[in-house]
N, C-alpha and C positions, 0 to 999 in steps of 0.2 A: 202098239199102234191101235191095237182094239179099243183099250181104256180112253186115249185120245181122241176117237173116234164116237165113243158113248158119252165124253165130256162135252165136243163139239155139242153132237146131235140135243143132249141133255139142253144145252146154253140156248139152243138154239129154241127149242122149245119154250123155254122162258121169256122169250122174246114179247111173247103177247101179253104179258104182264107191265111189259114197258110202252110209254106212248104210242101212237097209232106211227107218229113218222119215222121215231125210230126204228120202229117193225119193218114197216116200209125200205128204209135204206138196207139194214140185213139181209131183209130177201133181197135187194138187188145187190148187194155183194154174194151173196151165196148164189144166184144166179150167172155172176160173171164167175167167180172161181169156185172150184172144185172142193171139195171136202177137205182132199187130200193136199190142195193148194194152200190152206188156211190152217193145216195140221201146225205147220213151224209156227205160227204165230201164237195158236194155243200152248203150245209146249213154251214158246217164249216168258208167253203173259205166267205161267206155270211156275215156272224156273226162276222171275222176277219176285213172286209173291213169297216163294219159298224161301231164297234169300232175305228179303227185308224180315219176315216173320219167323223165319225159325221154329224156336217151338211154342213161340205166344201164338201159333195157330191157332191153337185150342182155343183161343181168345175169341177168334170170329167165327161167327154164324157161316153155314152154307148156302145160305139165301143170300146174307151179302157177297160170300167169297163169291156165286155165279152173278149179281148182279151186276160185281165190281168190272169181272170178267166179260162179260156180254156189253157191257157200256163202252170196254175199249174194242172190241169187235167190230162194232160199229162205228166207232173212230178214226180205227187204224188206216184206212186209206187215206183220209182228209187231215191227218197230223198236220203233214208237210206242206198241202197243197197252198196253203195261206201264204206260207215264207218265201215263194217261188214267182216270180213276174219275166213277163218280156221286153217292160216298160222298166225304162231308167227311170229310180226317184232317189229325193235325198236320203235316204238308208240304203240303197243298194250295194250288196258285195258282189263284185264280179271274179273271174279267175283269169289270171295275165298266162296264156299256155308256155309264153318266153321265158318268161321268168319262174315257171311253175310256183305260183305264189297267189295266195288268196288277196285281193286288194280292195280296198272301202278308203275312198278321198286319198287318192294316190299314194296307198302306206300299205307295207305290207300285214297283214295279220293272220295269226295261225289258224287251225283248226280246231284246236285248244281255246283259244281265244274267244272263239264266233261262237261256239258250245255255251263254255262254262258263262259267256255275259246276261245268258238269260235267267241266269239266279241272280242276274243284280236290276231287272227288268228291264234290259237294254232290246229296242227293236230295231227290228232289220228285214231284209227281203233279200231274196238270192236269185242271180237272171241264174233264170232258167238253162241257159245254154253252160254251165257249170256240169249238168248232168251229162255232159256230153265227155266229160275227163273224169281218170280212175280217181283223182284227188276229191274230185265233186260227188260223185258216187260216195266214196267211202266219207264223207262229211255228210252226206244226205242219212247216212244209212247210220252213222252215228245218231245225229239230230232227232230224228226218228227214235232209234230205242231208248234216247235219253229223254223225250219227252213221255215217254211212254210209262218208262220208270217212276216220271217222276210223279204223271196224272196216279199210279197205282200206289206208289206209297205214301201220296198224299191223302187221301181215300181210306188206306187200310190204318195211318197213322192215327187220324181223325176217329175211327171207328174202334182201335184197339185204345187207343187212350179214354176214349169214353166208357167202355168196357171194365178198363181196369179199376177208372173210377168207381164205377159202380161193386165190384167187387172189394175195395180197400176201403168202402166208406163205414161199414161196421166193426173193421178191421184194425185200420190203422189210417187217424183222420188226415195226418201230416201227408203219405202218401199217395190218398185220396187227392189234397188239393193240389197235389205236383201233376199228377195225369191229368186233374182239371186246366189246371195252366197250358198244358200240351198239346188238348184240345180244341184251347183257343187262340192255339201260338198262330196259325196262317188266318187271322183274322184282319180286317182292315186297320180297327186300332193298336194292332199288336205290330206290322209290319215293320214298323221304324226306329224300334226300340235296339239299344244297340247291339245286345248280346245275340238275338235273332241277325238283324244282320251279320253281324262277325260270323257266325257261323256258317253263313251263305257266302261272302266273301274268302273266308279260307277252303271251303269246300271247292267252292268254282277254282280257287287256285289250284290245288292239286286235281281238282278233275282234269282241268288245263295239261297240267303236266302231264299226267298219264296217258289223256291224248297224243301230246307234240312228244313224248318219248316212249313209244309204243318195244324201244330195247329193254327197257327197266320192266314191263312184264307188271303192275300192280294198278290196281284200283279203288278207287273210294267208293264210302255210302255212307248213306245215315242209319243213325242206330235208331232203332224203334223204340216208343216211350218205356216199354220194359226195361229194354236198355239201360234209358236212359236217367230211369229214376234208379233200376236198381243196383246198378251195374257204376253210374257216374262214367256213361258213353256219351258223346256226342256224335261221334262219326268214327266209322271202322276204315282202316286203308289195309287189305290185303295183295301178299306175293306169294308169285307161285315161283318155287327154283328149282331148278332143271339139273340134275346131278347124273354125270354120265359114267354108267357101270364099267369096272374094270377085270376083264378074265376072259374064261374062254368064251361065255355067254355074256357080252354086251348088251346092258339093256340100261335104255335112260328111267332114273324114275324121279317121282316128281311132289315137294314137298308145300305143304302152304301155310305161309307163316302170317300170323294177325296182329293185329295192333288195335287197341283202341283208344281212341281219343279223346282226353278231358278236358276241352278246350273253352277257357275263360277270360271275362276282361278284367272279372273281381280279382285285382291282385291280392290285394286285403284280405280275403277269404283261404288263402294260400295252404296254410294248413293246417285247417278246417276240413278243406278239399285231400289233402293229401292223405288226412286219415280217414274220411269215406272212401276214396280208392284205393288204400291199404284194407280196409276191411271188405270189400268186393272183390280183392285177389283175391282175398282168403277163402270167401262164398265159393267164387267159381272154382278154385282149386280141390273143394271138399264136393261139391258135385257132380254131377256125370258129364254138365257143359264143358262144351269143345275148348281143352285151354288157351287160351291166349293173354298178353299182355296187356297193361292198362298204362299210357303213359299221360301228365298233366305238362296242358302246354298252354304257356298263359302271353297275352299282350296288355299294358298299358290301357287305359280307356281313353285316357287325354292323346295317347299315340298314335289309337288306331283311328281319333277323330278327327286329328289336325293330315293323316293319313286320305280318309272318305273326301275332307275338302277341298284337300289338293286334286284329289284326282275328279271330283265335281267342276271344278272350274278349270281342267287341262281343255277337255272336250274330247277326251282321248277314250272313249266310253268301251272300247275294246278290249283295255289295259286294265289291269287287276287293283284295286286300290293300295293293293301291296308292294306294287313298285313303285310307290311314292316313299315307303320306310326307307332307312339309311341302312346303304350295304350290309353294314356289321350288322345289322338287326336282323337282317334276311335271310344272312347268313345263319344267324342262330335260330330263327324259325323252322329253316330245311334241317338243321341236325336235331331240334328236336321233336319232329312230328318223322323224321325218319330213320333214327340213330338206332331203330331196333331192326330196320326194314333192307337199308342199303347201306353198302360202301362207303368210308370214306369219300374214294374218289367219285362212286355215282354221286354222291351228293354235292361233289365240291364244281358236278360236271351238269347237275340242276339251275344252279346258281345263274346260269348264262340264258336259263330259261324263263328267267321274272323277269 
């Protein structure tokens, strides 16, 4: 509590290094809540950084890590406040209490759904009287930490791949220019390119999922540029399983299994691909990082295009572009981004969820 307490106060002091309005707004959040009101969000933003970074911590400066950290400080109350109206417009999602069901132009859609569409830049607004149900709450409160994630590993992505850059450029030049590209992957002219999309489209899918089946217990994320040059990650989906002791002392304990994802449209490159991620098992397995699997899971480019158009011209902007693929394709998509993760039957019981 103490250290939490010194990092707070720390951040807080930093404040006057940043614009005069943002100083401004700070103090008057630190005047409306307490220290100790704002501790869970530090320990949040903490426990978010930790996760995407790992041990490429070492990467970023302390001046950024507290800058990163004091920027969403001053955020965090106005995340949400945007997406929230009293006014009906045409993007409003309301909540049917009868039907306990999220609904946008009389159709039901999940929570999953209204999440994950903001990686494909779909806008919307939420009446406000939403927050009035435990369903709206806990969608608010999703929305919220996922934006949250996503403003900080954007920020630390941009800043660790610049980083690396500069360190692989006397090194190793091929290296160097793959964290450059990385750099400039959330740029305007990079946005539309297809393999950046795909990888936003299958992410928002399984984040979807993970949402709307909160039984299955697993989550997604992006791999960080370290990752992802050296590793041939794109995206990690981790579970946690629950194994209940048997004897005179019953105790549950609890195991967490990783996955990583090498998700491509170059089928061509196939394997090419397979023997970079044969040789990054072999890295991670000879070092001290935490083991886990690396699996490659590839689509069509012609597939996933005729895929993006169908779902451009439904008007269904809610819906995954991945429900426009043919069953049997969907089908083999869920067994192989999850064939190390779940069940047969959890995944054959996913399936009802695209």
């Amino acid at each position: 509590m103490k250290n939490l307490e010194k990092t707070f106060n720390s951040e807080k002091d930093g404040v006057k290094e940043v614009k005069k309005t943002q100083a401004e707004t700070l103090s008057a959040l630190a005047a409306k809540n307490s220290i100790k009101e704002l501790l869970p969000v530090v320990r949040k933003l903490k426990e978010i950084s930790d996760n995407y970074l790992g041990e490429e911590k070492k990467y970023i400066s302390k001046d950024t890590e507290s800058k990163i950290r004091r920027e969403i400080l001053i955020e965090e109350e106005e995340i949400l406040s945007s997406l929230f109206t009293t006014i009906s417009k045409e993007d409003t999602i309301s909540y049917d209490k009868y039907k306990k069901s999220f609904i946008f132009e009389n159709n039901k859609i999940s929570p999953g759904e209204i999440v994950s569409s903001q990686r494909l830049g779909v806008n919307f607004s939420l009446q406000k009287s939403i927050l009035e149900t435990g369903e709206g709450k806990r969608l608010a409160k999703i929305l919220k930490e996922k934006k949250i994630t996503s403003i900080i590993t954007e920020k630390y992505s941009k800043d660790l791949a610049k980083n690396l850059k500069e360190e692989f450029k006397s090194k190793d030049l091929l290296k160097s220019k793959a964290y450059e590209e990385i750099e400039k992957r959330n740029t305007e002219e990079n946005k539309d390119k297809l393999g950046i999309k795909a990888e936003k489209i299958f992410i928002g899918l399984l984040e979807s999922l993970s949402i709307d089946r909160p039984d299955l217990d697993f989550k997604v994320h992006e791999a960080n540029p370290f990752q992802d040059v050296e590793n041939k990650i794109d995206f990690i989906i981790e579970r946690r399983n629950k194994k209940r002791g048997v004897g005179i002392e019953e105790n549950d304990t609890e195991s967490l299994r990783t996955v990583g994802i090498q998700f491509t449209t170059a089928t061509a490159k196939k394997e090419h691909k397979l023997d970079q991620i044969g040789k990054a098992k072999k890295r991670l397995k000879e070092s001290s990082a935490e083991p886990f699997d690396i699996v490659y899971v590839e689509i069509d480019s012609f597939v996933l295009r005729k895929a993006i158009n169908d779902w451009e011209k439904s008007n269904s902007k809610f819906s995954n572009p991945v429900k426009f693929l043919k069953s049997d394709m969907k089908s083999e998509l869920i067994k192989n981004f999850f064939r190390e993760i779940l069940t047969q039957e959890e995944m054959k019981s996913l399936e009802k969820n695209i």
